[in-house]
DSSP file (Angstrom, degrees, kcal/mol; ACC not computed):
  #  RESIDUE AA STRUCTURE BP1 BP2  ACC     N-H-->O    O-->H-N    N-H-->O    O-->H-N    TCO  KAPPA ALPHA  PHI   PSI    X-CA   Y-CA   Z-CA
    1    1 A X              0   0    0      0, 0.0     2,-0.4     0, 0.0     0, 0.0   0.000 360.0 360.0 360.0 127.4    8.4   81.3  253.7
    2    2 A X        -     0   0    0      2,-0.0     2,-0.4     0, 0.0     0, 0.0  -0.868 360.0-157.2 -83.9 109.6    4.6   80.8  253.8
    3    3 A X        -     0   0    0     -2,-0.4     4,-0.1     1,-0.1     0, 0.0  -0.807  12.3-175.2 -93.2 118.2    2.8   78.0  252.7
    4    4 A X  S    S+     0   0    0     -2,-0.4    -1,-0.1     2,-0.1     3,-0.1   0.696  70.4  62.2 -55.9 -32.3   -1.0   77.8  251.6
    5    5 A X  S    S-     0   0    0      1,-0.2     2,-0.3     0, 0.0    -2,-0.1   0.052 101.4 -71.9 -75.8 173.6   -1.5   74.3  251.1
    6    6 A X        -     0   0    0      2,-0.0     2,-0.8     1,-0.0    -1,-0.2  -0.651  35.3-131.3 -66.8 142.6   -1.2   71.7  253.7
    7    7 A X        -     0   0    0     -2,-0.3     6,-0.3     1,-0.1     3,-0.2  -0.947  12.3-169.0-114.0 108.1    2.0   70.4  255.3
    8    8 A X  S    S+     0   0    0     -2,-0.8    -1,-0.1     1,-0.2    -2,-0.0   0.330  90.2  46.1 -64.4   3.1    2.4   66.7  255.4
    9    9 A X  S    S+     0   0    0      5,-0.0    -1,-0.2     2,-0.0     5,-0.0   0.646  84.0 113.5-119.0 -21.7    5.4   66.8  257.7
   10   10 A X        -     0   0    0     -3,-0.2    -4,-0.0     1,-0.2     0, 0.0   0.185  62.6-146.6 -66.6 160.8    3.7   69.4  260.1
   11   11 A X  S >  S+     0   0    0      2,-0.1     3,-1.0     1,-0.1    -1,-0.2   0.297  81.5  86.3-109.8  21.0    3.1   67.5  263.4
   12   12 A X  T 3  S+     0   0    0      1,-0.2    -1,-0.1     3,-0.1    -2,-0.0   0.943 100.0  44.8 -84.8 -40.3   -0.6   69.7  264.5
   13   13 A X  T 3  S+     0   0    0     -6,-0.3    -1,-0.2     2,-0.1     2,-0.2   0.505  97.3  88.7 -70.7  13.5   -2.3   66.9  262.3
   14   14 A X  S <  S-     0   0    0     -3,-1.0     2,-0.4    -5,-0.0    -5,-0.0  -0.666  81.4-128.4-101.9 149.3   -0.2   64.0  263.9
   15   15 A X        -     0   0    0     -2,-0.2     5,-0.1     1,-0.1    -2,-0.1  -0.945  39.1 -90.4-107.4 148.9   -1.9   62.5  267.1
   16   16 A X    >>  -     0   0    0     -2,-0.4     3,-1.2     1,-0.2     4,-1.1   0.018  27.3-158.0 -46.2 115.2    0.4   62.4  270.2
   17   17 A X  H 3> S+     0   0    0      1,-0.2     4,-1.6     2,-0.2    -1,-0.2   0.699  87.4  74.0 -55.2 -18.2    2.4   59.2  270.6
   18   18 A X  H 3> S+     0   0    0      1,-0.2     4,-1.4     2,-0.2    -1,-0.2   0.782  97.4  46.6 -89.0 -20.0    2.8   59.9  274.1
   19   19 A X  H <> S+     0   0    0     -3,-1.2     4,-2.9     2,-0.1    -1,-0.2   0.905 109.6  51.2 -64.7 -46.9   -0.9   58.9  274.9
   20   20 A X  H  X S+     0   0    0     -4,-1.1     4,-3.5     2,-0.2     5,-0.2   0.877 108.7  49.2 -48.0 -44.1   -1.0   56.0  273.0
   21   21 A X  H  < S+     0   0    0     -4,-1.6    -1,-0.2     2,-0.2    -2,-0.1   0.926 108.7  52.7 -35.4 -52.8    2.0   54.7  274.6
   22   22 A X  H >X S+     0   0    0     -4,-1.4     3,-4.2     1,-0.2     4,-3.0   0.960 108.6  55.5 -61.5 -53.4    0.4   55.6  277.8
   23   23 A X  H 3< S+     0   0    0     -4,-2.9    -1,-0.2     1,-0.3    -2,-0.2   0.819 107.9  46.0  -5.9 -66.2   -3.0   53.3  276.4
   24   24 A X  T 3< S+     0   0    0     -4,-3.5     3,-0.4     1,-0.2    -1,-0.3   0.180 101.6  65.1 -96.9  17.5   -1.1   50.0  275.8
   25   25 A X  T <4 S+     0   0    0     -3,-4.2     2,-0.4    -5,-0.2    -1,-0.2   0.621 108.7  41.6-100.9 -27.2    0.8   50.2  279.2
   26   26 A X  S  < S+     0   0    0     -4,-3.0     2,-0.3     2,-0.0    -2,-0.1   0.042  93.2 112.9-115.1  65.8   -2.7   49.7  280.9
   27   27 A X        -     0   0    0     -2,-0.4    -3,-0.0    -3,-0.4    -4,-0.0  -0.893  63.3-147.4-104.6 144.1   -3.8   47.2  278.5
   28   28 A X  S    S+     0   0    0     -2,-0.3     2,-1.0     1,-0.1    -1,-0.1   0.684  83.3  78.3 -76.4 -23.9   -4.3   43.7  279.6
   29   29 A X        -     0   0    0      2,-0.0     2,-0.3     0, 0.0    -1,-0.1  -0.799  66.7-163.7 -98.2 113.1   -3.3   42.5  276.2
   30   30 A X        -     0   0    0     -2,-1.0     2,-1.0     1,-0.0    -2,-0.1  -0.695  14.8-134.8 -92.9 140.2    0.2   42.5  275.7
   31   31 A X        -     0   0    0     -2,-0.3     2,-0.7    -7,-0.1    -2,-0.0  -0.752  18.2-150.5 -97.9 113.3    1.3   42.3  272.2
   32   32 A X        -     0   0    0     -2,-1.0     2,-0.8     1,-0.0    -2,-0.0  -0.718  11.2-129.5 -87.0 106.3    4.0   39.9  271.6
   33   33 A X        -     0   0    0     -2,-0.7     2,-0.5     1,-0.1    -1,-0.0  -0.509  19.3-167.4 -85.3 119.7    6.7   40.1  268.7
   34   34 A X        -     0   0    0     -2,-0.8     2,-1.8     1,-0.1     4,-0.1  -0.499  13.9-148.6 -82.3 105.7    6.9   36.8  266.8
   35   35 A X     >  -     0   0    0     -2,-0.5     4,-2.0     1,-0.2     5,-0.2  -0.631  18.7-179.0 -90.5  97.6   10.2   37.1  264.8
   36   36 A X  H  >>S+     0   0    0     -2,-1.8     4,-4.0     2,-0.2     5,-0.6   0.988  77.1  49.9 -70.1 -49.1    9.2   35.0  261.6
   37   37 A X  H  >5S+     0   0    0      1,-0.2     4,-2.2     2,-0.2    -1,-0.2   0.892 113.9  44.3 -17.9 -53.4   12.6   35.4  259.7
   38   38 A X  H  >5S+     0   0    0      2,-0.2     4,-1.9     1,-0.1    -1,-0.2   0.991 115.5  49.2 -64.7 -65.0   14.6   34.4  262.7
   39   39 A X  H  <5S+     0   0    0     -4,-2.0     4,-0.4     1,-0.3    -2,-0.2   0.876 115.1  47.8 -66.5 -47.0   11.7   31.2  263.3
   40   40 A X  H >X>S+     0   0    0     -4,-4.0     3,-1.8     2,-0.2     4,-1.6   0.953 110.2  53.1 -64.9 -50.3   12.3   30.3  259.3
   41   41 A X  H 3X<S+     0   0    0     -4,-2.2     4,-1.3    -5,-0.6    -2,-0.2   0.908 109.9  46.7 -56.5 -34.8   16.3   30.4  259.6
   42   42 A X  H 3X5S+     0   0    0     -4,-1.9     4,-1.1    -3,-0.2    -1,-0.3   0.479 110.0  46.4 -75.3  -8.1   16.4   28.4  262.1
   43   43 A X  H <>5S+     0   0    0     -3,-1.8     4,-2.0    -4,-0.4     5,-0.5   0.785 119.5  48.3-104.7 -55.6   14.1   25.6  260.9
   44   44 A X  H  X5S+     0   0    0     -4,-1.6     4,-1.8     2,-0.2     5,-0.2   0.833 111.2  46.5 -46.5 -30.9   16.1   25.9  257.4
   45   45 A X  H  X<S+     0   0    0     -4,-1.3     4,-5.5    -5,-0.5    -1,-0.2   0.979 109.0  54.2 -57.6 -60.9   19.4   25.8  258.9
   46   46 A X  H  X S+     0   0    0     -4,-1.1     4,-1.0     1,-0.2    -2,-0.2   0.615 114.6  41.7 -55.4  -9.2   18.5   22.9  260.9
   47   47 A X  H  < S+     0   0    0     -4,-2.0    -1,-0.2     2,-0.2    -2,-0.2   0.735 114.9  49.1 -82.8 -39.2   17.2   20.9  257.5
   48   48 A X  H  < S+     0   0    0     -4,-1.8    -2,-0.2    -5,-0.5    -3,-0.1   0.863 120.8  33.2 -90.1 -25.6   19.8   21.9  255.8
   49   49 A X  H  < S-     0   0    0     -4,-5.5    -2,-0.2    -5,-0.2     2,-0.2   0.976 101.6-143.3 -70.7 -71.5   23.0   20.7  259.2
   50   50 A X     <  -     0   0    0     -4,-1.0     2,-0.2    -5,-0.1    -2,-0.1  -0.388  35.3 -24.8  28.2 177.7   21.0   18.0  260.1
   51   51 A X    >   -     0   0    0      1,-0.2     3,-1.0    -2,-0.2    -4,-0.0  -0.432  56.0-161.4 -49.4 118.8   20.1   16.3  263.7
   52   52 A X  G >> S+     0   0    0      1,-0.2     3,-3.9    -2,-0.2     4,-1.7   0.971  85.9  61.2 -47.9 -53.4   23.2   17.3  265.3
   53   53 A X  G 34 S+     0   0    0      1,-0.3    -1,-0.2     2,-0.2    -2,-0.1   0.226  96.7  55.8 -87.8  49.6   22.5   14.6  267.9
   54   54 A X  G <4 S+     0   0    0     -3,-1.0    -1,-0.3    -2,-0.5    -2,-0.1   0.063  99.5  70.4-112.6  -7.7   22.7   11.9  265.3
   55   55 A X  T X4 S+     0   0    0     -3,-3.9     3,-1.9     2,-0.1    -2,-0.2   0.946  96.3  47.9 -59.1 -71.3   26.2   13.5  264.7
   56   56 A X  T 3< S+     0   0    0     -4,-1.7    -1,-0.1     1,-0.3    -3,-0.1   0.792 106.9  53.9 -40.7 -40.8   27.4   12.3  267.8
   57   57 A X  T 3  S+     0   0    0      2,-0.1     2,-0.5     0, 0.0    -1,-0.3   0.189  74.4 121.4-101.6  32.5   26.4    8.8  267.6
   58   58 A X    <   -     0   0    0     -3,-1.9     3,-0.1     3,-0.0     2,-0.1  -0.896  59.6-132.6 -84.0 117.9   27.8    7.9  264.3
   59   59 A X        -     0   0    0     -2,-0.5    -2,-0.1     1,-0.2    -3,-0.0  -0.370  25.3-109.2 -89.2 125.5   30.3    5.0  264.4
   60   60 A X        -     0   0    0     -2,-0.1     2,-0.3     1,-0.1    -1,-0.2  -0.025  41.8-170.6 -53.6 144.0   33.9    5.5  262.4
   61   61 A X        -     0   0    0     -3,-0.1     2,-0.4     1,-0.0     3,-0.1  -0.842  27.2 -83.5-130.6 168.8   33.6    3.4  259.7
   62   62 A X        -     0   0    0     -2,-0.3    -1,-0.0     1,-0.1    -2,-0.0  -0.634  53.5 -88.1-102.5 153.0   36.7    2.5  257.3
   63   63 A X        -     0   0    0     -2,-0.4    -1,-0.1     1,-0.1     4,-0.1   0.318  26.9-139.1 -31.4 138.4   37.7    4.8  254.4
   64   64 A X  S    S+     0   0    0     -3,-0.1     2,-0.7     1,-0.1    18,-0.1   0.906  85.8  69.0 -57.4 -36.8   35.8    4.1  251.1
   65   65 A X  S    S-     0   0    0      1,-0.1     2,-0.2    16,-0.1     4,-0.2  -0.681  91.5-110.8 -86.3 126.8   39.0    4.6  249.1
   66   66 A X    >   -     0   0    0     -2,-0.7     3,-9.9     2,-0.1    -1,-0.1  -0.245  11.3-135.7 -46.3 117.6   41.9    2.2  249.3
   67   67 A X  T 3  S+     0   0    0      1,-0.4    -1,-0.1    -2,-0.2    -2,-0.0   0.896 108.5  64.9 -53.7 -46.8   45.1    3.1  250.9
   68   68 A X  T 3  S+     0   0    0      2,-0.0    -1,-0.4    -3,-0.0    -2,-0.1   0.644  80.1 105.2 -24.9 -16.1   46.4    1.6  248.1
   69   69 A X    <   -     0   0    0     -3,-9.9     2,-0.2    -4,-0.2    -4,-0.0  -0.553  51.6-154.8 -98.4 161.7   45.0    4.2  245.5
   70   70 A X     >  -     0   0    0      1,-0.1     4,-1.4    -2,-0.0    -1,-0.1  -0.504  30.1-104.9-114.8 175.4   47.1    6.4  244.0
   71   71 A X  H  > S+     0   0    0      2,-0.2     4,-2.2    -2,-0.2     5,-0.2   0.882 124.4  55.0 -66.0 -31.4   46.1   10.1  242.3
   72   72 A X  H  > S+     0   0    0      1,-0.2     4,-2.5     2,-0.2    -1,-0.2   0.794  94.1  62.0 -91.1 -14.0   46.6    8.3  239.2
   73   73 A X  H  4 S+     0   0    0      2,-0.2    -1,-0.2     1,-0.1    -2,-0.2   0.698 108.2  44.7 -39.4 -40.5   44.2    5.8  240.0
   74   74 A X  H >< S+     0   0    0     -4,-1.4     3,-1.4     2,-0.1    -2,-0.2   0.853 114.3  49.5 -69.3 -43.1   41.4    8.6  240.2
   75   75 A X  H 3< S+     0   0    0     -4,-2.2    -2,-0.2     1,-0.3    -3,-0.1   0.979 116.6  35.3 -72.9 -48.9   42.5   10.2  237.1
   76   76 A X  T 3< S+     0   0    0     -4,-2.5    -1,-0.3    -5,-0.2     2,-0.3   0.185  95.4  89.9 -84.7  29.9   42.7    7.2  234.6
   77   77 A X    <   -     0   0    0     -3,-1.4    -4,-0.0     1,-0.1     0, 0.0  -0.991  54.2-169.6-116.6 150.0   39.9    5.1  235.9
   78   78 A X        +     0   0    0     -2,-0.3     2,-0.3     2,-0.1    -1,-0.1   0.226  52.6 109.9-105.5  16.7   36.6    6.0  234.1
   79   79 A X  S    S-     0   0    0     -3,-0.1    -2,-0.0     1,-0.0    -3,-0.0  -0.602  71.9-115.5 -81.5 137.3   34.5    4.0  236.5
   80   80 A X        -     0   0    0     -2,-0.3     2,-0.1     1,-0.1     3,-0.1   0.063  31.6-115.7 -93.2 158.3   32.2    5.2  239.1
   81   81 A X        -     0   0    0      1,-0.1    -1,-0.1     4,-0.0     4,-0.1  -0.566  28.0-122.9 -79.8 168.4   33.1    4.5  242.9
   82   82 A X  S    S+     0   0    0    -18,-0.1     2,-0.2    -2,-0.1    -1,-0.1   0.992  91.5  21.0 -72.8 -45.2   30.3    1.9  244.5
   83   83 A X  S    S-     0   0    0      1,-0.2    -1,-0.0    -3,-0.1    -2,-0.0  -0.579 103.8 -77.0-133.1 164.7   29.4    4.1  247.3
   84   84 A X        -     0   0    0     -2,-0.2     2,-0.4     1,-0.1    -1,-0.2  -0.049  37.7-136.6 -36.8 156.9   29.8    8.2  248.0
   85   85 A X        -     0   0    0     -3,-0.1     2,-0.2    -4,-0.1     5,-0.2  -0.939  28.3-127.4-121.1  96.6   33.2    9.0  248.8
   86   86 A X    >>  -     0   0    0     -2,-0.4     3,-4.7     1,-0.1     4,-0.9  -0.111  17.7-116.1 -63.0 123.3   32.5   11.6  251.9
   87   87 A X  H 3> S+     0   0    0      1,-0.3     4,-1.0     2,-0.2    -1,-0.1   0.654 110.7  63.5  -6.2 -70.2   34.3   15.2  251.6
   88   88 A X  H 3> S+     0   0    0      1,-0.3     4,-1.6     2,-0.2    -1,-0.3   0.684 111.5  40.2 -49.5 -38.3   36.5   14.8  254.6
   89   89 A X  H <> S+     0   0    0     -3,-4.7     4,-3.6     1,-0.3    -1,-0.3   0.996 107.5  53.3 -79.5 -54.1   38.1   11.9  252.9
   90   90 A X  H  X S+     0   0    0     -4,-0.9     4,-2.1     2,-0.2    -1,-0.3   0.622 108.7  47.7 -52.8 -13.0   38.4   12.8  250.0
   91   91 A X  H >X S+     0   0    0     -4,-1.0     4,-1.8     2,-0.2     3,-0.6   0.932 112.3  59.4 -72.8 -61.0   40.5   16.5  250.9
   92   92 A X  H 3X S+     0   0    0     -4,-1.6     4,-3.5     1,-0.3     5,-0.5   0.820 109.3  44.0 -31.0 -55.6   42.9   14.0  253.4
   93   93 A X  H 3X S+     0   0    0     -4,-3.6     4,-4.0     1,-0.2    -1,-0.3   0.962 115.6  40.2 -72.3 -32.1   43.7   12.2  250.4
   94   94 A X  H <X S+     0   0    0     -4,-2.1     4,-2.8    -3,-0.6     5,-0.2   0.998 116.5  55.3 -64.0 -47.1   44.4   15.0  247.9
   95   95 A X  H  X S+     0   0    0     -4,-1.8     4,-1.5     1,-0.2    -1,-0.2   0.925 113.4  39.0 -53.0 -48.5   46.2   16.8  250.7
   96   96 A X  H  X S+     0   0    0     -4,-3.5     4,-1.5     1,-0.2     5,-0.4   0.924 113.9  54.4 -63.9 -29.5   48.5   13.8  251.3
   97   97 A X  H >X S+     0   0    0     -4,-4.0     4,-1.8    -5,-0.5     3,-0.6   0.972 109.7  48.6 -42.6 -52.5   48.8   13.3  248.0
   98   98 A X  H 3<>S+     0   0    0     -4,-2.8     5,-1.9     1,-0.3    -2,-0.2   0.578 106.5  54.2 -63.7 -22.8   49.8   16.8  247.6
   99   99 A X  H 3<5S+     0   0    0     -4,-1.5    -1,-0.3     4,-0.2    -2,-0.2   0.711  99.9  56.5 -56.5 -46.4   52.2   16.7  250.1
  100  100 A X  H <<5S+     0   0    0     -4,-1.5    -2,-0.2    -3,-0.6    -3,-0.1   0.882 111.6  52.4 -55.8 -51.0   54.3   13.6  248.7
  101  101 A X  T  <5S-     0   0    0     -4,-1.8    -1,-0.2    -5,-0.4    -2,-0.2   0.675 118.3-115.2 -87.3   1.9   54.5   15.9  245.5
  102  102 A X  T   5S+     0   0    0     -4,-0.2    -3,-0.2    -3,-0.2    -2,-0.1   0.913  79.7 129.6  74.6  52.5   55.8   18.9  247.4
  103  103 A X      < +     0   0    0     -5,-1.9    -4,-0.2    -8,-0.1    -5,-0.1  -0.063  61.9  41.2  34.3 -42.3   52.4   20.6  246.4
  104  104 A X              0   0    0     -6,-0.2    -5,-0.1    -5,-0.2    -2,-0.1  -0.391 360.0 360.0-159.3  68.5   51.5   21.6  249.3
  105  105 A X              0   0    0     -7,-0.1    -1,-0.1    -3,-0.1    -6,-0.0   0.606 360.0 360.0 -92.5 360.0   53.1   23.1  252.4
């Protein structure tokens, strides 16, 4: 089948990649790819982890919560704790809690 018009996929209007190629190897300027994505994930991760090596040097400190408190201590108090209660602690206690109530195996 015979076409009149132009063909946009035809390669006689295309100019050969194989010259250019040949061009930029004996160019003095080498072109360097800068991966911004990559350079932004990493600056976001690291804002959002924090300094890791500020990780390291953090001194064990003692729980916020009392060994004394109980599950129903959380549930019937409406009062706020004084300080943050950090994650870590707070799963340890529901998991031992949960454990005690055979909850959790």
């Amino acid at each position: 089948m015979e076409t009149n018009g132009p063909n946009h996929h035809s390669r006689e209007n295309r100019p050969s990649t194989g010259s250019n190629n040949a061009n930029r190897g004996q160019s003095t300027e080498e072109e360097v790819f800068v991966n911004q994505a990559q350079m932004t994930w990493h600056e976001v991760r690291r804002q959002w982890a924090g300094d890791q090596s500020q990780k390291s040097k953090r001194i064990a400190r003692e729980p916020i919560m009392s060994w004394t408190t109980t599950y129903e201590d959380l549930l019937c108090s409406t009062e706020r704790f004084q300080q943050p209660i950090p994650l870590a602690e707070m799963v340890d206690f529901l998991v031992d809690t949960w454990h005690e109530e055979g909850l959790y195996d």
